[in-house]
mmCIF file of the C-alpha atoms, coordinates in Angstrom:
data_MODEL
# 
_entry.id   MODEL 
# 
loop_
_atom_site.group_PDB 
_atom_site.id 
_atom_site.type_symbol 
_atom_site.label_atom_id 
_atom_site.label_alt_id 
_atom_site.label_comp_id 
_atom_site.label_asym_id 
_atom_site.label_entity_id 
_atom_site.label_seq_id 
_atom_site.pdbx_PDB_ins_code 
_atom_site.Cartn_x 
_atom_site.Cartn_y 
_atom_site.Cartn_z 
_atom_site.occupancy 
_atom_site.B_iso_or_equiv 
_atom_site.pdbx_formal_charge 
_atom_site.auth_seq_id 
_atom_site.auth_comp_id 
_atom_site.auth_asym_id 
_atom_site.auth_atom_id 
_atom_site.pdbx_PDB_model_num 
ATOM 1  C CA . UNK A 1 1  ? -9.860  -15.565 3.807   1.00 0.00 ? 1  UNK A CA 1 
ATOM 2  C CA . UNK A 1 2  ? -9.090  -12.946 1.345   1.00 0.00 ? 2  UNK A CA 1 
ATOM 3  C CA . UNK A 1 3  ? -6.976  -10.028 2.767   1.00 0.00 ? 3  UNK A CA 1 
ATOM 4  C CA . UNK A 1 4  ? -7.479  -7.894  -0.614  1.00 0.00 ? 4  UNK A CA 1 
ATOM 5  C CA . UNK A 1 5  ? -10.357 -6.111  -1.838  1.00 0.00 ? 5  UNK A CA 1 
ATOM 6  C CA . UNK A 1 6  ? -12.189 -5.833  -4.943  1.00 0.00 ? 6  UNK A CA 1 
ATOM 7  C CA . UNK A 1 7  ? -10.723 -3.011  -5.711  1.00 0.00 ? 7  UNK A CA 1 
ATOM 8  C CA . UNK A 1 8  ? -7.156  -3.411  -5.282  1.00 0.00 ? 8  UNK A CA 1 
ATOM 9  C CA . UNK A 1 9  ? -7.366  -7.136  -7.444  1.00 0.00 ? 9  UNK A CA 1 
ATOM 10 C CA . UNK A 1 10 ? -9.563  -5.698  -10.664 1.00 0.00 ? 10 UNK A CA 1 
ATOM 11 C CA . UNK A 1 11 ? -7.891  -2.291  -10.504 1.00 0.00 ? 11 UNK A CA 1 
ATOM 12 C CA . UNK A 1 12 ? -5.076  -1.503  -8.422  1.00 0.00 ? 12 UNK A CA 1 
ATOM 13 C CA . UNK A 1 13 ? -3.120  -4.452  -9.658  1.00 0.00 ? 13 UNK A CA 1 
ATOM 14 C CA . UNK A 1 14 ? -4.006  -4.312  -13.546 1.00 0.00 ? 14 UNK A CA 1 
ATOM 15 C CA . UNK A 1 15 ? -3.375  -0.723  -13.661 1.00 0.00 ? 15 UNK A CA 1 
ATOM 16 C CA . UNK A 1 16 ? 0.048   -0.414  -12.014 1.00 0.00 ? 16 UNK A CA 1 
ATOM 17 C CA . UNK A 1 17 ? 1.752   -3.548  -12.884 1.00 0.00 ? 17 UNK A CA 1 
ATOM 18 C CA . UNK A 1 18 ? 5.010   -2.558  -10.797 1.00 0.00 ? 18 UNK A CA 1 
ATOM 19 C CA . UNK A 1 19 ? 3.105   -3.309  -7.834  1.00 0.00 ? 19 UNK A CA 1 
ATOM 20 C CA . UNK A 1 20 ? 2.110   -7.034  -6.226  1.00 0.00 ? 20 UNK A CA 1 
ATOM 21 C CA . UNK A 1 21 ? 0.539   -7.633  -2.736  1.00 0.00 ? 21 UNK A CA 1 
ATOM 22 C CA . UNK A 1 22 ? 3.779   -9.404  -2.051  1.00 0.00 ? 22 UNK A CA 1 
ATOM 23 C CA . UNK A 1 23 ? 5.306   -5.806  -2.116  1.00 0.00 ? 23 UNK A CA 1 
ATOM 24 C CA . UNK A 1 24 ? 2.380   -4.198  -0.365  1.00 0.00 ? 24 UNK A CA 1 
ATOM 25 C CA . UNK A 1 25 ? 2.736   -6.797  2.375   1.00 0.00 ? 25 UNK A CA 1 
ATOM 26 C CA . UNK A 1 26 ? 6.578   -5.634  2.880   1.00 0.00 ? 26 UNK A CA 1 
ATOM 27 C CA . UNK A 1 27 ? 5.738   -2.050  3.754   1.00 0.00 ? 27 UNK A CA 1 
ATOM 28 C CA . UNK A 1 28 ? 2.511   -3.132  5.952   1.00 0.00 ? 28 UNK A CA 1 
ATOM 29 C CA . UNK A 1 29 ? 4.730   -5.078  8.380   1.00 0.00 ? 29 UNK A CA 1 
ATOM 30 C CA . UNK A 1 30 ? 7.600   -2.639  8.662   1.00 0.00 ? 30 UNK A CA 1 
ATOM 31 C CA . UNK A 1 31 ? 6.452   0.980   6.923   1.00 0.00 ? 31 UNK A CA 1 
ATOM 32 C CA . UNK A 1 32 ? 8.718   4.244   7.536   1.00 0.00 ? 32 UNK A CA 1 
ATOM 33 C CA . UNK A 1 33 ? 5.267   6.144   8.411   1.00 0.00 ? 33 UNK A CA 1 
ATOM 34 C CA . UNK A 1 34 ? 1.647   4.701   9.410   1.00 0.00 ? 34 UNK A CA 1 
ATOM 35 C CA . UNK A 1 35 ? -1.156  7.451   9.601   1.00 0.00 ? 35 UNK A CA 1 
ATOM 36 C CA . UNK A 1 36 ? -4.985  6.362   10.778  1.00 0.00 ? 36 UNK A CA 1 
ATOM 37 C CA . UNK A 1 37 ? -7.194  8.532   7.850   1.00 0.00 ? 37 UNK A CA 1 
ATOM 38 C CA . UNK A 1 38 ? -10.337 10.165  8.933   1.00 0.00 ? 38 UNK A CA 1 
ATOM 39 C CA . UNK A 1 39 ? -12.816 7.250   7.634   1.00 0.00 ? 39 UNK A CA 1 
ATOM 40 C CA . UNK A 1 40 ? -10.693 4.831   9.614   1.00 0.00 ? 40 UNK A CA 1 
ATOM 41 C CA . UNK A 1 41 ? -8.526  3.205   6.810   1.00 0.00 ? 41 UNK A CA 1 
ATOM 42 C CA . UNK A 1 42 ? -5.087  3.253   7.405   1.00 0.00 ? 42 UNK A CA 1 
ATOM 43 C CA . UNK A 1 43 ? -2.167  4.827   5.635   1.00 0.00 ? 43 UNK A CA 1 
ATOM 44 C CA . UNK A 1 44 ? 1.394   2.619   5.478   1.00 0.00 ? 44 UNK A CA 1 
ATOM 45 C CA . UNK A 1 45 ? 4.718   4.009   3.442   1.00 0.00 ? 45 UNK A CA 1 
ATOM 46 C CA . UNK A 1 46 ? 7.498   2.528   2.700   1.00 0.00 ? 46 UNK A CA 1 
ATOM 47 C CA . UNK A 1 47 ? 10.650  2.629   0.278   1.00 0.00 ? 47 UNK A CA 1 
ATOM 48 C CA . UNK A 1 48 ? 10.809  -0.082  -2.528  1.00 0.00 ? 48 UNK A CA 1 
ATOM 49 C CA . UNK A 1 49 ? 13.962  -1.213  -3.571  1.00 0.00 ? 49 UNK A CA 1 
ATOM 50 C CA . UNK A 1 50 ? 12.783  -3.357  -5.874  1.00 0.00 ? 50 UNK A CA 1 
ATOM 51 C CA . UNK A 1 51 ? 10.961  -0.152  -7.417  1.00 0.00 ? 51 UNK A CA 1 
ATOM 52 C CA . UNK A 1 52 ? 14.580  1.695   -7.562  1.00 0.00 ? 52 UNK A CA 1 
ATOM 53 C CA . UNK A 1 53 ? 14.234  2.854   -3.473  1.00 0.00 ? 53 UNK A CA 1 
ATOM 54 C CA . UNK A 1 54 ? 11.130  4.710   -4.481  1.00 0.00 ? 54 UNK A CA 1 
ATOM 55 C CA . UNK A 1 55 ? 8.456   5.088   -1.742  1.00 0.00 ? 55 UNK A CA 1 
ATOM 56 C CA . UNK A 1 56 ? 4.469   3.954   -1.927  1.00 0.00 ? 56 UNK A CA 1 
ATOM 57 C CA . UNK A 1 57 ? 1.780   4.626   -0.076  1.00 0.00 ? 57 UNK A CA 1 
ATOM 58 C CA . UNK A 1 58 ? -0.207  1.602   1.095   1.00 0.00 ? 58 UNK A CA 1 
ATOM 59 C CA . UNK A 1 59 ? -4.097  2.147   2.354   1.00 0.00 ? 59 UNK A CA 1 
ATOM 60 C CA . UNK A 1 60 ? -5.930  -0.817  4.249   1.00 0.00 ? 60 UNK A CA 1 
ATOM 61 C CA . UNK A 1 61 ? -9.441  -1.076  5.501   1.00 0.00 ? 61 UNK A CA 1 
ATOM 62 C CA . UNK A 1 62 ? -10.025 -0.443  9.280   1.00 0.00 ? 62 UNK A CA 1 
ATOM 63 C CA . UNK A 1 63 ? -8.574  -3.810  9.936   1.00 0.00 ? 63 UNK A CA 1 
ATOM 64 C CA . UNK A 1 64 ? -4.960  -2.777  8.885   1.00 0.00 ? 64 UNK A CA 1 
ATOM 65 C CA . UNK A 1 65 ? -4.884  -5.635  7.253   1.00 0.00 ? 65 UNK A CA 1 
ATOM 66 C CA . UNK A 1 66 ? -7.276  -5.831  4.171   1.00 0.00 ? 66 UNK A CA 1 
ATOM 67 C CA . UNK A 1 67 ? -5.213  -3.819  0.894   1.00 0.00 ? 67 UNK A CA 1 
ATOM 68 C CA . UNK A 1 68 ? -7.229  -1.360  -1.147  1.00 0.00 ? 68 UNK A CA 1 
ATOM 69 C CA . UNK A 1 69 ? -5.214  0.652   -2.211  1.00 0.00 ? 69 UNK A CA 1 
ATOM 70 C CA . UNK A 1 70 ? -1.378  1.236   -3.231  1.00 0.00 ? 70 UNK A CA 1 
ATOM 71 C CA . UNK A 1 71 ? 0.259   3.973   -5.520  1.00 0.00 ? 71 UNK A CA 1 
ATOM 72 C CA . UNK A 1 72 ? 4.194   5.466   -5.888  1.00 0.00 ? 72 UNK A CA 1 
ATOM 73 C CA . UNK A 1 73 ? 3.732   8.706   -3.731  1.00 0.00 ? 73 UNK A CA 1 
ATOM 74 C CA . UNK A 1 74 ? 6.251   10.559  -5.577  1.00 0.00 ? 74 UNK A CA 1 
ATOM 75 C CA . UNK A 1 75 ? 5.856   13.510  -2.974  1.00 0.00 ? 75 UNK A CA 1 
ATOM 76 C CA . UNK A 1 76 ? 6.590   11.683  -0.232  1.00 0.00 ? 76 UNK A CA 1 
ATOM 77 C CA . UNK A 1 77 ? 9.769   13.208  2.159   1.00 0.00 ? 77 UNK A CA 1 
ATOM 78 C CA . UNK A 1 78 ? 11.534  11.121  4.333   1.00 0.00 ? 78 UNK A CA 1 
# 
């Protein structure tokens, strides 16, 4: 069973190359900060030392599971 979407394979990963679900898998088991967004998706962050300790912001479906989304949050406070 796939536990990506559309989204994050065809355009997530080919636009930010930095990124792999290996790494978005990291911060969904053990993020610094989970939020629960308005539509149900939910919001994981995490620091990335393999991306120089900087942090990203991970967004699954309602499942908490399912990755569709994943950027550097460069505004991010710890």
């Amino acid at each position: 069973m796939k536990k990506i979407t559309d989204y994050f394979e065809k355009e997530v990963l080919r636009k930010r190359r930095y990124l792999s679900e290996e790494i978005c898998r990291k911060v969904i088991k053990n993020p610094i900060k989970k939020e629960i967004q308005s539509d149900g998706r939910i919001r994981f962050w995490g620091k990335v030392e393999e991306l120089e300790g900087k942090y990203i912001r991970i967004i699954t479906l309602e499942d908490g599971i399912t990755i569709h989304n994943a950027f550097m949050d460069r505004g991010y406070k710890s």
